[in-house]
C-alpha positions as CSV (number, residue, x, y, z in Angstrom):
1,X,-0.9,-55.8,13.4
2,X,-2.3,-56.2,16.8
3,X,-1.9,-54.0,20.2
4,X,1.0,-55.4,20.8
5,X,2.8,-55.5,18.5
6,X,1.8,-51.5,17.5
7,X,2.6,-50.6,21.1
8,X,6.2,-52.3,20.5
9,X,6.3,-50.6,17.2
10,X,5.7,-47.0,18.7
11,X,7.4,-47.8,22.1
12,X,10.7,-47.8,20.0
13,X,10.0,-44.6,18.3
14,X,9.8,-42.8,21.3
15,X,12.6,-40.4,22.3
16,X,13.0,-38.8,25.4
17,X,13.0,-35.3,24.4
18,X,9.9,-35.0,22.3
19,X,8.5,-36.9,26.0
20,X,10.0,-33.7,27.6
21,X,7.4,-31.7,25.4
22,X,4.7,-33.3,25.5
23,X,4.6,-33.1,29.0
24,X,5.5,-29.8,29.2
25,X,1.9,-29.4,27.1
26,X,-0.1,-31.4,29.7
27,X,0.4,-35.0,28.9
28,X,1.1,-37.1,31.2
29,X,2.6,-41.1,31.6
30,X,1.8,-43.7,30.3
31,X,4.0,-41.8,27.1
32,X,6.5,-42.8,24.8
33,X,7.0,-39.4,23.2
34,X,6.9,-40.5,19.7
35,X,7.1,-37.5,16.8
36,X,3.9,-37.3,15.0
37,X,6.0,-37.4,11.8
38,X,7.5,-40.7,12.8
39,X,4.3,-42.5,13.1
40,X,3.3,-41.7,9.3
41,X,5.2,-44.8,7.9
42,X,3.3,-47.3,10.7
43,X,0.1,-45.6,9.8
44,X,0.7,-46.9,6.2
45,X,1.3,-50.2,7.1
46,X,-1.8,-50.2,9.1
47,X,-4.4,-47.6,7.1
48,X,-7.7,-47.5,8.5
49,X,-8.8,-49.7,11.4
50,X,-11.2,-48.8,13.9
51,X,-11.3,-51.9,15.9
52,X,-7.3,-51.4,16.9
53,X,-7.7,-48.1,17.0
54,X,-10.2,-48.1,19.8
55,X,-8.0,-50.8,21.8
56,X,-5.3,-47.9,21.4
57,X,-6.9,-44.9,22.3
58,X,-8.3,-47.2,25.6
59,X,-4.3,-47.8,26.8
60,X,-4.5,-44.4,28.2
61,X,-1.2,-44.2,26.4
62,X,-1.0,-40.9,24.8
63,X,0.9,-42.0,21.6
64,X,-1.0,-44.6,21.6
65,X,-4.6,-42.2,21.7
66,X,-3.1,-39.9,19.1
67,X,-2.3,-42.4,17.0
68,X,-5.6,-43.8,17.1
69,X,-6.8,-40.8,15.8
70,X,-4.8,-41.4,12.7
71,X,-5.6,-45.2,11.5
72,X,-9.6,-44.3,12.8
73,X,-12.4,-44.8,10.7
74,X,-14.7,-41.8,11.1
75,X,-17.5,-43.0,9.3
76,X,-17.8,-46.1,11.2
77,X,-17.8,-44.3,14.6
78,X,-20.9,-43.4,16.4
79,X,-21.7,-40.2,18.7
80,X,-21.6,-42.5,21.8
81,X,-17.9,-43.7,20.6
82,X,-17.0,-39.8,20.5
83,X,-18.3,-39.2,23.8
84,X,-16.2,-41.9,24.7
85,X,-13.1,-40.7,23.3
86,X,-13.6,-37.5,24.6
87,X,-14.3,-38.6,27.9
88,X,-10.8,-40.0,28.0
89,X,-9.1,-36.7,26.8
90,X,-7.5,-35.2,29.9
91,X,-5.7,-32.4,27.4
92,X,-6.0,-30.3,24.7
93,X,-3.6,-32.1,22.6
94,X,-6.3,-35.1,22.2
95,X,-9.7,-32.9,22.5
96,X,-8.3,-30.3,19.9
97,X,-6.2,-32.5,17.5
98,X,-6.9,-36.0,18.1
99,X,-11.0,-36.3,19.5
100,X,-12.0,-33.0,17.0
101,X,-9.9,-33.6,14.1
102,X,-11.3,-37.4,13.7
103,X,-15.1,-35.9,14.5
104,X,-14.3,-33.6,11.5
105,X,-14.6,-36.5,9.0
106,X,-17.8,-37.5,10.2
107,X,-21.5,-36.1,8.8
108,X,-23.2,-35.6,12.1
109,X,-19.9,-33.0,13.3
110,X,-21.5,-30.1,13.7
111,X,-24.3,-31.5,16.0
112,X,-21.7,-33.2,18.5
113,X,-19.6,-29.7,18.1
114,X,-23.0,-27.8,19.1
115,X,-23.6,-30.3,22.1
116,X,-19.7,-29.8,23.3
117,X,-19.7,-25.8,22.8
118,X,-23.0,-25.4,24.9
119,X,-21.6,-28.5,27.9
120,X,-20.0,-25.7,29.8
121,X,-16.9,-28.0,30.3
122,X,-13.5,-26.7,29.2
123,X,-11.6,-28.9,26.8
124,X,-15.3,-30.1,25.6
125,X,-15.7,-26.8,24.4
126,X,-12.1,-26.5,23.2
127,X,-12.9,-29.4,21.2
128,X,-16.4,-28.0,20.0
129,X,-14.8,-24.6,18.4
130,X,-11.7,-26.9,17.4
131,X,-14.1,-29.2,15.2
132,X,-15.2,-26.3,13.6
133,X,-12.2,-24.6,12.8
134,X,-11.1,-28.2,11.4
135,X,-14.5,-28.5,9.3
136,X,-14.2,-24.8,8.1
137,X,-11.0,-25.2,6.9
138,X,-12.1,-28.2,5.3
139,X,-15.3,-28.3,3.6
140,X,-16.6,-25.6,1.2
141,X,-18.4,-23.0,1.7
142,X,-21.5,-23.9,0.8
143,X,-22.5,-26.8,3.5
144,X,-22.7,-24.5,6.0
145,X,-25.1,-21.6,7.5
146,X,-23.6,-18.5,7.1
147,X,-26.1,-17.2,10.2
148,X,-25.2,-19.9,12.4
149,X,-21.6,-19.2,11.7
150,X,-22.3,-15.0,11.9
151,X,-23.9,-15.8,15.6
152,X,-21.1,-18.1,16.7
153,X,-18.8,-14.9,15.8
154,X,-21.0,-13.3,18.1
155,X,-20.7,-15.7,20.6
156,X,-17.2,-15.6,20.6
157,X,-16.7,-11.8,20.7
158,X,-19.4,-11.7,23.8
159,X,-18.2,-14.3,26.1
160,X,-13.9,-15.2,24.5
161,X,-12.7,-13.4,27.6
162,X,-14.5,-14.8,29.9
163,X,-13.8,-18.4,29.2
164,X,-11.6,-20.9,30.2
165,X,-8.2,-20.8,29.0
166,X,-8.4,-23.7,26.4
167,X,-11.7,-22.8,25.4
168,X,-10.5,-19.2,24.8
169,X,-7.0,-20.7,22.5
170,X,-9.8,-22.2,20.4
171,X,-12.7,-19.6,20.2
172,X,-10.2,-17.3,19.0
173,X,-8.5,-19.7,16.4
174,X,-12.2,-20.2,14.9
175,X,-12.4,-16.3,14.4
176,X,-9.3,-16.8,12.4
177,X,-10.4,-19.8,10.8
178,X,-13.8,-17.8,9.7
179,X,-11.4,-14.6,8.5
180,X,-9.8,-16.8,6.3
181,X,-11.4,-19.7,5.1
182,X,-14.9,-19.1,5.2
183,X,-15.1,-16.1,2.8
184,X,-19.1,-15.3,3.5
185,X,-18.4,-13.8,6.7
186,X,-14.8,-12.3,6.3
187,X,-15.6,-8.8,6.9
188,X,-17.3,-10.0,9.9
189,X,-14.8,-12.0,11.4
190,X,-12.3,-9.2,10.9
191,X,-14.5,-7.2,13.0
192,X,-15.1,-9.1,15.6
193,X,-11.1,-10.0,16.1
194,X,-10.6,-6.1,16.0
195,X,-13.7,-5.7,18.8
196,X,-12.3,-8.8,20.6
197,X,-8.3,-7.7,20.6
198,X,-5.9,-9.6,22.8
199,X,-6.7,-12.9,24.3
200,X,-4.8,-13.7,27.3
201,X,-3.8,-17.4,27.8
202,X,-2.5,-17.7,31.4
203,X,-0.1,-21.0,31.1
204,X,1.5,-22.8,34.6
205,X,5.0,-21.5,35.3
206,X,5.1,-19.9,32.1
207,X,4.6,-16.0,31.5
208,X,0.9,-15.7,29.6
209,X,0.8,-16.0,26.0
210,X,-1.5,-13.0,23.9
211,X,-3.4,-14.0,20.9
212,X,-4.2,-12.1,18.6
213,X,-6.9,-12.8,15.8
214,X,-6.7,-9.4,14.0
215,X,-3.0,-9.6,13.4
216,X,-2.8,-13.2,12.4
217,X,-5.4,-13.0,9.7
218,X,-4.0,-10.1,8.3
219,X,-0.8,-12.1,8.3
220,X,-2.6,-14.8,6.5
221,X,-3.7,-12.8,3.5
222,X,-0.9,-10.9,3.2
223,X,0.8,-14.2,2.1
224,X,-2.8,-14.9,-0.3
225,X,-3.9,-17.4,1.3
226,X,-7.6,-15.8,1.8
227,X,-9.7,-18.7,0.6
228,X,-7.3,-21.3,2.3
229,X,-8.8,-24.9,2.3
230,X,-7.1,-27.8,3.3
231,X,-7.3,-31.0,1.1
232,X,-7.3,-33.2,4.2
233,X,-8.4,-33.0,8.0
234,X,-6.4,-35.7,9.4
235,X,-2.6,-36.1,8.5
């Protein structure tokens, strides 16, 4: 398939109240509001390419940039082609699950991560801890530093509430991701969510949302799933 005929394909599985939402999130037009599920059956048609992809994601269009993220091909993409991509994502919804999820899949993740949690930028950062909750979730155990991860806790407990908003959503979903799925360091993560306690996410002309890393882990293993790895990044 080419642009155009994709762009036809997802125009028409738009609907006007998953548009609503999505802009109620922070998107913004050009947007078709397509269902994530919906686009599973063109992805399967399509599979992996990275050339269409890339003409997608530069539309500007975000169904189109999501869905990019979906028929990418992670291991031919460079660090430059990230920086790119993340360059062009103006919200969380494609820094956090479009730009971070597809990084995931790569072997050089953790270096762009480091270089996006120490930019000072918000959704850069968002994106940073978001890769890592994605690659924690992920990978086993043993391909990563159980240090680096114990001072990234630390990190998070000394500077979580002092952080942008978006930034803040994510630190505190990668002490959750480190309580539960990186079993190393569980003890340690539960400390630092108890030492860290609410997170308050101020949203526009919406009342503030708490997090809560303590209770949501406890949450987690109370239904077993301590240990919790997911067989895929990308859906």
């Amino acid at each position: 398939m080419d642009l155009e005929t994709v762009m036809q394909e997802l125009e028409a599985l738009g609907k006007e109240r998953t548009k609503k939402t999505y802009i109620s999130n922070g998107a913004h037009e050009p947007i078709f509001g397509v269902a994530t599920g919906a686009m599973k059956p063109l992805a399967k048609k399509i599979k992996k390419n990275q050339t269409l992809a890339d003409q997608l994601y530069s539309t500007g269009n975000y169904d189109a940039m999501y869905f990019a993220g979906i028929i990418a091909d992670p291991l031919t993409m460079t660090e430059v082609d990230f920086e790119r991509w993340m360059d062009a994502a103006y919200f969380y919804m494609l820094s956090d699950f479009v730009v971070a999820v597809t990084l995931a899949e790569t072997n050089f993740a953790q270096v762009v991560a480091d270089k996006w949690i120490a930019s000072g930028e918000e959704l850069r950062m968002s994106a940073g801890w978001s890769c890592y909750c994605w690659l924690l979730g992920n990978r086993p155990d043993s391909e990563f530093s159980a240090s680096k991860i114990a001072s990234m806790l630390d990190q998070v407990e000394n500077k979580i509430h002092n952080s942008p908003d978006r930034t803040k959503s994510a630190m505190n979903n990668f002490i959750y991701t480190v309580g539960i799925s990186y079993l190393p360091l569980h003890d340690k993560a539960v400390e630092t969510a108890k030492a860290v306690g609410p997170v308050e996410i101020k949203r526009e002309k919406k009342k503030s949302s708490i997090l809560l890393a303590s209770e949501n882990i406890q949450k987690a293993i109370d239904k077993g799933q301590l240990g919790f790895k997911r067989k895929h990044v990308r859906c």
